[in-house]
N, C-alpha and C positions, 0 to 999 in steps of 0.2 A: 159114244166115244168119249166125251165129258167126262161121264160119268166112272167113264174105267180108269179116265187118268186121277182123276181126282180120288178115286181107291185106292189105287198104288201109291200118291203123293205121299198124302197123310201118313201112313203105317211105314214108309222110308225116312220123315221127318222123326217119326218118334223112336223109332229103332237104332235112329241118327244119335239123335238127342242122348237116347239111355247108353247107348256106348260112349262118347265124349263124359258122359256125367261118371256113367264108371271108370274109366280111366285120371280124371281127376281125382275122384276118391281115393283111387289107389296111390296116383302121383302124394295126395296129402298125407296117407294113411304112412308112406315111405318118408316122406319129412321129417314127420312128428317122431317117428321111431327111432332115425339117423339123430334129430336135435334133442333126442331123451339119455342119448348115449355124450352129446359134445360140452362142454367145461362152461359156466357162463358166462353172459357176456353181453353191451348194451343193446338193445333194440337198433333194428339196422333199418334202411332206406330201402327201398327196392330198386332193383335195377345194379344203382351202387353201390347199396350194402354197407360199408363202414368207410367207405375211400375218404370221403370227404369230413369223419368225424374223426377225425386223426391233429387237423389243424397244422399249423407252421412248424407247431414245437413237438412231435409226435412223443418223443421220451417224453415229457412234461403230462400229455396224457396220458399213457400206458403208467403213469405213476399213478394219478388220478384214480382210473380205474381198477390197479392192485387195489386200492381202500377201500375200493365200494365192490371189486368182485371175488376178490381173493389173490391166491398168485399163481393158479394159470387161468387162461380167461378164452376167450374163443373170439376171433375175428374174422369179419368176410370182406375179403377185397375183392371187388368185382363181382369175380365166378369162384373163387379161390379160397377153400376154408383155411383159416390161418388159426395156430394154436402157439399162442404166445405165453411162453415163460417168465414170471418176471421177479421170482427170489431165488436165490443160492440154495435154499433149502431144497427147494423142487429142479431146478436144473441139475441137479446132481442126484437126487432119485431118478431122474428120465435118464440122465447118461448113463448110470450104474445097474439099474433094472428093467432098463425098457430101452437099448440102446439095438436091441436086435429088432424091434417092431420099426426103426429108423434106416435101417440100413438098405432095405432096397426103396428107394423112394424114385420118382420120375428125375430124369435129369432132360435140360434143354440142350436144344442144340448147339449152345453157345459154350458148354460144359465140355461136349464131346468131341469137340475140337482136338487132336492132338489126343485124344482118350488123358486129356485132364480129369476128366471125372474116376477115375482108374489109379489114381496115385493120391487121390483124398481119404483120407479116413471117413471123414464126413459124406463123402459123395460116390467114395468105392463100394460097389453090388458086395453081397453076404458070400462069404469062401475063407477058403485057406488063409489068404493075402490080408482080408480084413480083419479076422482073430490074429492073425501074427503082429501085424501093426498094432491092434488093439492092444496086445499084450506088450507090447516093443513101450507105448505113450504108460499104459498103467503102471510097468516097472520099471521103466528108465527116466522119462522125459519127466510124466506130471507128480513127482514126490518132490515132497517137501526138503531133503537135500539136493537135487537137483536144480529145482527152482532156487535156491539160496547160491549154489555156485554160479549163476549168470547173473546174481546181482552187480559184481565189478564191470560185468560188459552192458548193460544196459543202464547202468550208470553212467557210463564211457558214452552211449551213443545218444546219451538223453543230455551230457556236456556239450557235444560237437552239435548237438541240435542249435543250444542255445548259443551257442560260438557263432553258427551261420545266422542267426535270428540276430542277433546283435549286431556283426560285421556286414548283412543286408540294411537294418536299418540306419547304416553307421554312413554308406556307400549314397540310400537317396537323399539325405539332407532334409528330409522334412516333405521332398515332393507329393509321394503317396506314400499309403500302407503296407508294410508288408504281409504277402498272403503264407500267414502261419502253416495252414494245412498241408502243404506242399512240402514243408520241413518238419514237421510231421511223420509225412509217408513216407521222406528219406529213413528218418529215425525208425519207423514200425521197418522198413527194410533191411536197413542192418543187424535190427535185433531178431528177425527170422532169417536171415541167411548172412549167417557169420563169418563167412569164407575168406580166406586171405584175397583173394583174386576177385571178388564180391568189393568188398570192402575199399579196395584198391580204385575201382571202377567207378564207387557212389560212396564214399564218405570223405574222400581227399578234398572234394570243392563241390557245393551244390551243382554248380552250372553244368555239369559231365553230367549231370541227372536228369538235363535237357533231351538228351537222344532218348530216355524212354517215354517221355512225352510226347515226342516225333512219332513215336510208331503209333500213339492209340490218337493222334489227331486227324487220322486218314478214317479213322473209326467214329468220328462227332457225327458226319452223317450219311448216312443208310435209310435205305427200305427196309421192311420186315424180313421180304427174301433174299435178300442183301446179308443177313447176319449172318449167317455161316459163312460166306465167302469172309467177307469182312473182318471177323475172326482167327480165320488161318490165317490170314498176311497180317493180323495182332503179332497169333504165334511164332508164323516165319520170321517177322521181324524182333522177338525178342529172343529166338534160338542163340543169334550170333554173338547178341548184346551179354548173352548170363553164359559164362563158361560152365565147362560139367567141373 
């Protein structure tokens, strides 16, 4: 009886073994093929891959590494291959000739909220809807007359920025700092949604720009399956705040 288990053991360990061993061969064989295809890019960590060779000042190194890899480069965060653009030269080949290999890419559920992801250029699936927009931004919005006519208004809202940066730090007397980035956002928001009734709501006084603060501080924190819930009452509450 020994003797028959120990004839079957052996010949199940090693039939064991040769399938695991082919399987990893293939898994390699599939890597090496996939990273002969991807852009270069530094030696990664295992496990964390490049998360942590990014540092405090990540622009400072994505400069770094344009010099020593080129300008586009390959990154892995995580699980997550990441293909990073980093001159005008080549971001403008990807958007001009290879903007339809972009167009249907994974959206999270944090996107689909509200089918936000539906109304972006950037994040709306390939159709009708997409070439119409495309062609709406190619011949209206991103020309060079175009962009020259919204110089008076982002001049205007890059003034009122600095109006509230001065008249805040005018108000604490030396207490603390003022937190710049915050008058900022006002400004990148006026100069995307130009709207009289927009305008009316968040450029007359920073402090009115408190209530959309309100809405995403319900959102600081969440569980993972918390984020879609968490996300609509974002939406719901900034429905009422942005008139159409």
């Amino acid at each position: 009886m020994e003797w028959a288990w120990s004839f079957l053991f052996w010949p199940s360990i090693i039939l064991s073994s040769t399938f695991f061993l082919l399987l990893l061969l293939r898994h390699r064989r599939h890597q090496n093929s996939a990273s002969d295809r991807l852009p270069p890019g530094p030696p990664r960590w295992p496990v964390f891959s490049h998360m942590f060779d990014l540092g405090k000042m990540p622009h400072h190194t994505l400069t770094e590494l344009k010099d020593q890899y080129g300008s586009v480069i390959w990154l892995r965060i995580g699980t997550v291959n990441t293909r990073v653009v980093l001159t005008t030269k080549a971001a403008t080949e990807l958007f001009k000739n290879h903007d339809l290999s972009f167009a249907e890419r994974s959206i999270s559920g944090l996107m689909r909220v509200h089918d936000y992801h539906k109304g972006s250029l950037a994040l709306a699936p390939y159709g009708t809807y997409w070439r119409v927009l495309r062609r709406i931004c190619t011949v209206e919005m991103l020309v060079v007359k175009r962009i020259n006519e919204t110089v008076p208004v982002r001049r205007k809202c890059v003034d009122n920025m600095l109006t509230w940066i001065e008249e805040q730090s005018s108000s604490l007397d030396g207490a603390c700092g003022v937190h710049v980035a915050r008058f900022v956002f006002l400004a990148s928001f006026n100069i995307g949604l130009s709207k009289e009734s927009v305008k009316s709501a968040i450029r007359s006084s920073p402090v009115q720009s408190n209530r959309f603060g309100l809405v995403f501080k319900s959102a600081v924190r969440f569980r993972i399956e918390e984020l879609k819930i968490r996300s609509t009452q974002i939406g719901s509450g900034l429905n009422p705040t942005i008139p159409d």
